[in-house]
C-alpha positions in Angstrom: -3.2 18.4 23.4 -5.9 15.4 23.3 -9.1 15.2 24.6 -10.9 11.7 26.1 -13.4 11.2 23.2 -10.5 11.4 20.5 -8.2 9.3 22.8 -10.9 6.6 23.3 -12.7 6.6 20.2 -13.1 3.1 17.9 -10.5 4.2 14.7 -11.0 3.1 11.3 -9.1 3.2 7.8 -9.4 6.7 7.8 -8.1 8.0 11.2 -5.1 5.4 10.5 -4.3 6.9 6.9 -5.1 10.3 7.7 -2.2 10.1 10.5 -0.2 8.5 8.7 0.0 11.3 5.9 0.2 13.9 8.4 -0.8 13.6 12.0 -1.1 17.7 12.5 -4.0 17.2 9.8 -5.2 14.3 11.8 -5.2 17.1 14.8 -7.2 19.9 13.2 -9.7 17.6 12.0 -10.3 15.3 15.0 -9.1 17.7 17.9 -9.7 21.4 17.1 -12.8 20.3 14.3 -11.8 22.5 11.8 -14.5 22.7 9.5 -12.8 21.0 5.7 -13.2 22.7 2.6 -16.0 21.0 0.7 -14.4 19.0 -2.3 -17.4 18.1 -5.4 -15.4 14.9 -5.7 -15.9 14.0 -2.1 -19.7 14.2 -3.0 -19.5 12.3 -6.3 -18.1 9.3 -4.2 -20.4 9.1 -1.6 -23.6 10.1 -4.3 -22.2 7.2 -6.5 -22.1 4.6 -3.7 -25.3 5.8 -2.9 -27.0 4.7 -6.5 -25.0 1.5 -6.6 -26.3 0.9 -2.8 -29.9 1.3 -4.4 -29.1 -0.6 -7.4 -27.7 -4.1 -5.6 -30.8 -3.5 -2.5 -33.1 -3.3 -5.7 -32.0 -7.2 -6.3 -30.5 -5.5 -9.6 -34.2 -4.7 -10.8 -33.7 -0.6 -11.0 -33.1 0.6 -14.1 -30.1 2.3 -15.1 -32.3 5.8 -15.7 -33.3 5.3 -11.8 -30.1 4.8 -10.2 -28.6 7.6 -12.2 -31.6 10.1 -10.6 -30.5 8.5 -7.2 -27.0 9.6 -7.6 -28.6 13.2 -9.2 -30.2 13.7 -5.6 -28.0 12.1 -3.9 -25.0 15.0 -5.6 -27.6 17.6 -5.4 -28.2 17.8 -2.0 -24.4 17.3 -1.2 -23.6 19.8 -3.0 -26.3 22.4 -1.9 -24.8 21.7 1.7 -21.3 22.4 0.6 -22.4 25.7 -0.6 -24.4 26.4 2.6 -21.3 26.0 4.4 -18.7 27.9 1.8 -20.7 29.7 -1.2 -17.4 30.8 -2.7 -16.3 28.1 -5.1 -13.2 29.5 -5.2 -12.4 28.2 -1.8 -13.7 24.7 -2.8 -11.0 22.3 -3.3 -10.5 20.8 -6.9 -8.8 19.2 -9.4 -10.2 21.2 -12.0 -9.6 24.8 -12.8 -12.4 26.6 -11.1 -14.7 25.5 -8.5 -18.3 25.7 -10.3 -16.9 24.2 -13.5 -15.6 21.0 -11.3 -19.3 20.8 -9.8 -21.0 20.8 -12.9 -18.6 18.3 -14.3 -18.2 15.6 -11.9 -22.7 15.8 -11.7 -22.4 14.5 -15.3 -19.6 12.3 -15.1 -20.8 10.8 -11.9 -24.2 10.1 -13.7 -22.2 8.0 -16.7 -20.8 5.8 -14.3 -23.5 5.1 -12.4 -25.3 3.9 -15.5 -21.8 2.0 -16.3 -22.3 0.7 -13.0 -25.6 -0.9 -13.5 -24.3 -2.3 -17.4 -21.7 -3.9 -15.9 -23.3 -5.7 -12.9 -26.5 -6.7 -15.4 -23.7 -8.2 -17.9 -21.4 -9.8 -15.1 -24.2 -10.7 -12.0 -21.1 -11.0 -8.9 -22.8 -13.0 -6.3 -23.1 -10.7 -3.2 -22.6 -12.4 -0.2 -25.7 -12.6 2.4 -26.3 -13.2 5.9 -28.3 -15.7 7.3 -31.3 -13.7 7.2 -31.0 -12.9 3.3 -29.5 -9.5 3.9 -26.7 -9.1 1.3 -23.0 -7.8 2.0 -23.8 -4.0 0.8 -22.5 -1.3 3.0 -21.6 -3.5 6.1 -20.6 -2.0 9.0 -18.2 -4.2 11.2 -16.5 -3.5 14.4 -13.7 -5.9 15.9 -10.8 -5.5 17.8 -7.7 -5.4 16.0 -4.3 -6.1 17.7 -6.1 -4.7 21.4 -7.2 -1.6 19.2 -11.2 -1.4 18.4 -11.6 -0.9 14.8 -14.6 -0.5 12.8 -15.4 -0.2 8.8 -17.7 0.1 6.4 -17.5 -2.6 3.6 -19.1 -1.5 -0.1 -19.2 -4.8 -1.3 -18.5 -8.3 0.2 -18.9 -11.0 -2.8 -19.7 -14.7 -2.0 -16.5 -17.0 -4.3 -17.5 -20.6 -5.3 -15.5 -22.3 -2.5 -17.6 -20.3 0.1 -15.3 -17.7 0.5 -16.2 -14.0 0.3 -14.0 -11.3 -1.3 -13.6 -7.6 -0.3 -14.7 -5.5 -2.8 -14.1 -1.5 -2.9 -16.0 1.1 -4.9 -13.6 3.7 -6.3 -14.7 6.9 -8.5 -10.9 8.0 -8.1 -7.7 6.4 -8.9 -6.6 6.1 -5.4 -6.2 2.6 -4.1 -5.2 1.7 -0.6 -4.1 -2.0 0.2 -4.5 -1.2 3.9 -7.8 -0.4 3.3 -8.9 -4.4 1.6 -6.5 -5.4 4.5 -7.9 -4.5 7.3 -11.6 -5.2 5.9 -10.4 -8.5 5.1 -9.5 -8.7 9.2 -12.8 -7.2 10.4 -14.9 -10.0 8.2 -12.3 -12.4 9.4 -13.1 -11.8 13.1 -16.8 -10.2 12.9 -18.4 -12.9 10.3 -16.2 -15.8 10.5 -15.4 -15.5 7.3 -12.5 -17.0 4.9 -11.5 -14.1 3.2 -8.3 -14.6 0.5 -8.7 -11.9 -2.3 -10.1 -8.3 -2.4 -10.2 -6.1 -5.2 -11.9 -2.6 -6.4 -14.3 -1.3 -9.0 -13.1 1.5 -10.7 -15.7 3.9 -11.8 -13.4 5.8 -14.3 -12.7 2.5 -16.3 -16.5 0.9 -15.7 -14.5 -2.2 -14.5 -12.5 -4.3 -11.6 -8.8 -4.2 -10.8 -7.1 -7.4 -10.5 -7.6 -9.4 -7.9 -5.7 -8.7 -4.4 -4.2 -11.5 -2.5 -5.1 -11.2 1.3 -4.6 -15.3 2.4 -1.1 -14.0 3.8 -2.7 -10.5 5.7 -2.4 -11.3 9.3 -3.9 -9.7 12.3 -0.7 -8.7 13.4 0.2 -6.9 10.4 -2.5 -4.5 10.0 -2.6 -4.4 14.1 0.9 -2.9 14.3 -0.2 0.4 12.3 -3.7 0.8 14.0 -1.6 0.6 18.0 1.1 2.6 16.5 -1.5 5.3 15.6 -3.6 4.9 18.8 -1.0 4.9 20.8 0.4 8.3 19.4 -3.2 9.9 19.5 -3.4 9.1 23.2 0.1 10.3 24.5 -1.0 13.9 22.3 2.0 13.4 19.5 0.8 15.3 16.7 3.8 16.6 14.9 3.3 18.4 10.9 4.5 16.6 7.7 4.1 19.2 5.6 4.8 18.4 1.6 3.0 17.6 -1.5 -0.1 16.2 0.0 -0.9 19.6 1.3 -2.0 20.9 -1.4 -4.8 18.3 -1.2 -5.8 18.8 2.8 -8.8 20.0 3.2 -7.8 21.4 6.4 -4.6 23.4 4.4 -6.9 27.1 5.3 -6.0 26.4 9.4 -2.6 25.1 9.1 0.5 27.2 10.2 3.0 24.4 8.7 2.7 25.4 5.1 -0.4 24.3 4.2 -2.0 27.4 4.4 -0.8 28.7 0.9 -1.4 25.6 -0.6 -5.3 26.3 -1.6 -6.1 23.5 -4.2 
């Protein structure tokens, strides 16, 4: 019910907490490839980390009006994609009341906080951490083996403390937090950079401000290892079973699904 790529293949955050929620979603997505319904917020994230990307690479010297036209393109051309692949917004998953009107919304509000983005990090200047070459802790893509599993993520923001630390820091245009998530970055700097990591925490778009700090000094290895072999193990012996419920009406693979999820449209 596997295949050798999906058995083999370095996991991340995302396969983990995708399984976890439902590992028959995990299934379609990974296994068959169902295509998912395009979601506008899904492109507002990744436009947003995008223009705050540009911003912090700028050293902080693009304006505000020039890191909002990199999220405008950045949406734009997400979007224009998502349409390519399903022009009925109808079908488009949402949390507003119609497709189109959710796309036009979330263009604007993604363009107020990426100029509340810029504000904020020209009034508060967080020290980015940087490599020994200069190259500052922006996007980092780590890869370390966690608990005899290969894991690998993508870090937004790693952000040097005044004992010589470095904190995990998460961009968030939702309200969604996950703890796992800061966890199991915190391990992957840990092992990758040879880094003391103690705190993590997230900056929330929708307030134009960070959440309170996140204690990681007790986050073991061990601890985040035990969900990642759980999951891998489980992927390679095929066991896929449904947990349908509430979060189906927010899989983007609901359209496939013969577990419930199939009237469950937004």
């Amino acid at each position: 019910m596997t295949n050798t790529t999906v058995a083999t293949m370095t996991r991340s955050v995302s396969q983990a907490e995708q399984y976890m929620r439902c590992p028959w979603q995990y299934y379609l997505r990974r296994v068959e490839h169902v295509t998912p319904r395009p979601a506008a917020w899904s492109h507002q994230g990744t436009a947003f980390h995008a223009a705050c990307e540009a911003y912090e690479l700028s050293d902080r010297q693009m304006t505000a009006q020039d890191a909002v036209e990199v999220y405008s393109e950045h949406y734009a051309d997400a979007v224009n994609a998502g349409l390519d692949q399903e022009p009925d917004t109808d079908r488009w998953m949402t949390a507003g009341p119609d497709g189109t009107s959710d796309i036009e919304a979330r263009f604007t509000l993604g363009q107020a906080q990426t100029e509340a983005y810029v504000h904020w990090a020209k009034e508060h200047r967080p020290e980015l951490w940087k490599d020994p070459a200069g190259t500052p802790g922006i996007e980092l893509h780590l890869t370390a083996e966690i608990s005899g599993v290969t894991v690998q993520g993508y870090i937004d923001q790693l952000v040097a403390e005044p004992d010589g630390s470095a904190r995990i820091r998460d961009l968030k245009t939702g309200s969604t937090r996950s703890r796992f998530q800061l966890e199991t970055y915190a391990i992957l700097a840990r092992k990758a950079l040879t880094l003391d990591i103690n705190t993590g925490d997230w900056y929330m778009a929708k307030t134009g401000g960070l959440s309170r700090p996140l204690d990681l000094s007790e986050t073991s290895e061990d601890s985040v290892g035990e969900t990642y072999a759980r999951m891998d193990g489980a992927v390679k012996r095929g066991d896929f079973p449904a947990k349908p419920g509430f979060h189906c009406r927010f899989c983007d693979v609901s359209h496939q699904c013969s577990f419930g999820g199939r009237t469950q449209r937004r």
